[in-house]
C-alpha positions in Angstrom: 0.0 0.0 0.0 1.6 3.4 -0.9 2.2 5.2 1.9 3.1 2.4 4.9 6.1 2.3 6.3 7.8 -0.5 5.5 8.9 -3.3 7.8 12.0 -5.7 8.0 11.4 -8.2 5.5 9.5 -5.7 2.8 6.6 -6.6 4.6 4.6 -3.2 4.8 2.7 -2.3 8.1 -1.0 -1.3 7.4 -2.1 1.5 9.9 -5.6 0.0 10.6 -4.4 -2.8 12.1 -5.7 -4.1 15.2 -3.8 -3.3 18.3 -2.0 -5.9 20.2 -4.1 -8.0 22.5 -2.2 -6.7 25.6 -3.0 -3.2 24.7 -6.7 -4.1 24.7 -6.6 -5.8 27.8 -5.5 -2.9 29.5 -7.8 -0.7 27.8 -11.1 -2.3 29.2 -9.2 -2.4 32.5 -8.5 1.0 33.0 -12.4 1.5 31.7 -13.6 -0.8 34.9 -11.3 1.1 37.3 -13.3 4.3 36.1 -16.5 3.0 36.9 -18.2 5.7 38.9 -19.5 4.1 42.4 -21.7 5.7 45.1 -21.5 9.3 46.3 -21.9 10.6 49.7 -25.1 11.8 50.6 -25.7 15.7 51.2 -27.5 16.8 53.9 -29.0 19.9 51.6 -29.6 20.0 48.3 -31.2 23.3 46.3 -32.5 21.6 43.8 -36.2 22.2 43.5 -37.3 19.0 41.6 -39.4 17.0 43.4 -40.4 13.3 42.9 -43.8 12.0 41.7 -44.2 9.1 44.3 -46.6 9.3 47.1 -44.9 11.4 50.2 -43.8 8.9 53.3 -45.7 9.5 56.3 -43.5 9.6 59.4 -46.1 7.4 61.1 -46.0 4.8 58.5 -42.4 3.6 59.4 -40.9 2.0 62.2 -39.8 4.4 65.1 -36.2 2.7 65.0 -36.4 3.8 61.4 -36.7 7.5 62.0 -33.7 9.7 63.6 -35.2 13.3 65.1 -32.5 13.5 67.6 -31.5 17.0 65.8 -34.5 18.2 64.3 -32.5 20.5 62.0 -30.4 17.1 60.7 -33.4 14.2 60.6 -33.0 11.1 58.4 -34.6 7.9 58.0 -34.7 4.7 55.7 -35.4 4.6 52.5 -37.8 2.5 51.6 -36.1 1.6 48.2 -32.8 1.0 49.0 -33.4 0.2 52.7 -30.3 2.8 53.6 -30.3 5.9 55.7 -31.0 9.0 53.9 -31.1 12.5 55.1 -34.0 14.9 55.3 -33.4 18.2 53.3 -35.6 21.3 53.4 -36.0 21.6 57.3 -36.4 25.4 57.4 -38.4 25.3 53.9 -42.2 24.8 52.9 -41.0 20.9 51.4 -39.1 18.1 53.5 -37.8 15.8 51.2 -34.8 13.1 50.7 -31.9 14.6 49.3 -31.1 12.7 46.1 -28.8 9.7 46.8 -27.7 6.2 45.3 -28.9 2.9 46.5 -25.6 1.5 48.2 -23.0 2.8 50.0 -20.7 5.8 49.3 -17.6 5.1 47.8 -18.4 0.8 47.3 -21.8 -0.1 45.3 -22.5 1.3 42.1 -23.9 4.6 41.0 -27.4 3.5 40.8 -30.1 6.5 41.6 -32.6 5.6 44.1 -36.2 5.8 42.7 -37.1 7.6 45.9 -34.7 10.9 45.9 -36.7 13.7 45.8 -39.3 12.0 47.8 -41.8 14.4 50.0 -42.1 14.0 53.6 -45.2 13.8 55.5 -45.0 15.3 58.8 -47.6 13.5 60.5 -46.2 13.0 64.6 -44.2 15.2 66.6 -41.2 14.6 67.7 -42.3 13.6 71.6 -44.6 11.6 70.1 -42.0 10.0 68.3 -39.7 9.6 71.8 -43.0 7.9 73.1 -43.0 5.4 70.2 -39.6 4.4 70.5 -39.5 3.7 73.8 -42.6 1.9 73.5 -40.4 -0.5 70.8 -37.7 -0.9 73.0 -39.9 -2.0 76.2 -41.4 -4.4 74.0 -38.4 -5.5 72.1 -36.9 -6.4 75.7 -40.2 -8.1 76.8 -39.6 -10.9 74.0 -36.5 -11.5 74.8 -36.4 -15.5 75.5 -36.4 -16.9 78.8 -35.2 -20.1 80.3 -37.7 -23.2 79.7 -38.1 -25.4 82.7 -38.6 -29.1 82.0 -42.1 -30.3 82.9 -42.3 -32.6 86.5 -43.0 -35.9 86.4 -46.1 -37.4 87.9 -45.4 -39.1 91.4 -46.2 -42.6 89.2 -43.8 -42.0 87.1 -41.3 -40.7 90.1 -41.6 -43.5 91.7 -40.5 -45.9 88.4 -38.0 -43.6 87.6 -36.4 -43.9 91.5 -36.8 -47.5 91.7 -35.9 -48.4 88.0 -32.3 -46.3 89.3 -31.9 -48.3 92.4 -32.2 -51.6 91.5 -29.1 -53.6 90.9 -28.0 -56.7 88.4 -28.7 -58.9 91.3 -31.9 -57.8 91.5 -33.1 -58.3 88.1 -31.8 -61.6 88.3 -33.6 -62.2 91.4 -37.1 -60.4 89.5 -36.0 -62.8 86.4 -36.1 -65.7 88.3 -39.4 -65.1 89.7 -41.1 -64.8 86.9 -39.6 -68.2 85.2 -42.5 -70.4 86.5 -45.1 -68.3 85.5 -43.3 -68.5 81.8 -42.8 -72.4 81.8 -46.5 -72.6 82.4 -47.5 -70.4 79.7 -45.0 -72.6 77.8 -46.5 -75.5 78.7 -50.1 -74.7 77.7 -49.0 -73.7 74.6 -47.6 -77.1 73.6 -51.3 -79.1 74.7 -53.0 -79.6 71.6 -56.8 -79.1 72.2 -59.8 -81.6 71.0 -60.9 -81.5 67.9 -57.9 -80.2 66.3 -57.3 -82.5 63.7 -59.1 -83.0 60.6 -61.8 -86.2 60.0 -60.7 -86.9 56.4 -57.2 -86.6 57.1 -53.8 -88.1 58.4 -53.2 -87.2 61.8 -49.9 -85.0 62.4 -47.5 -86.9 64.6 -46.7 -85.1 67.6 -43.1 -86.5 67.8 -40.5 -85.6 66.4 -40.2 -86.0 62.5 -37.5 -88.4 61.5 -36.2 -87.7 58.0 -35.2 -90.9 55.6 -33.0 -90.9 52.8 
């Protein structure tokens, strides 16, 4: 091609070649590095857009999801992204959340939360929002679990449990051998073949013992 440069060999070098692998590797390397990831949150914003979703009502959430211990600094949880986001437009005619991402600052990705911008009903004070905390804690503590107690045993069963632990080998042998007669004699009934018990119109079955013949 007129123009190339030429290479060792007379080869000539065409300059639309592809680039060397390597070179492409660390291309699309350097482009993940530059990924942009999570900002930090402001606490106020000036921007006067607001978002179309329904406001959140203070007393919709969970008290331990709301933080009024500096009324001029609230926040609470989004409802999104589940992460704490702070409450712009305190001294204003509109309480909103400040725009923010939905993971953390400087780690997850820069993914816009669908609820920035998001109005803020006021509907509880803050004392009664002290009151409805404490009410979760005192009834966080109350289900706390507690020790289970086994159940008693009846005094029947007491009393087989205390003498099944007392009793020695020589005294089962002793309980063993009491009961043996009583045993032989059920044995012994067994073996009596009562009347009637074999068929008219056939062989009787000898009672001895069979003697097999080759």
């Amino acid at each position: 091609m007129p123009g190339s440069p030429a290479r060792p060999g007379g080869r000539r070098e065409h300059r639309d070649a592809a680039p060397p692998l390597s070179h492409t590797r660390r291309s699309r390397m350097s482009i993940t590095a530059a990924m942009p990831t999570a900002k930090e949150r402001p606490r106020r914003t000036r921007t006067k857009r607001v978002s179309h979703l329904p406001a959140i009502r203070l007393s919709s959430l969970l008290p331990s999801h709301i933080d009024l211990h500096d009324p001029l600094k609230p926040s609470l949880v989004c409802r999104d992204c589940g992460t704490w986001v702070p409450i712009t437009g305190m001294q204003s005619k509109t309480q909103k959340l400040v725009p923010h991402h939905t993971g953390r600052a400087d780690v997850a990705a820069a993914i816009r939360c669908r609820s920035s911008n998001r109005r803020i009903e006021w509907d509880m004070t803050i004392p009664e929002w002290h009151q409805a905390l404490t009410d979760a804690v005192k009834e966080a503590a109350s289900r706390q679990a507690t020790t289970v107690l086994p159940k008693a045993f009846s005094p029947a069963t007491d009393q087989t449990l205390r003498a099944r632990a007392q009793r020695t080998p020589a005294g089962r042998l002793a309980d063993w051998n009491a009961v043996l007669p009583r045993v032989a004699a059920t044995d012994a009934h067994r073996q009596v073949a009562p009347a009637g018990d074999s068929p008219a119109l056939s062989r009787t079955v000898p009672l001895d013992k069979l003697k097999i013949t080759h």
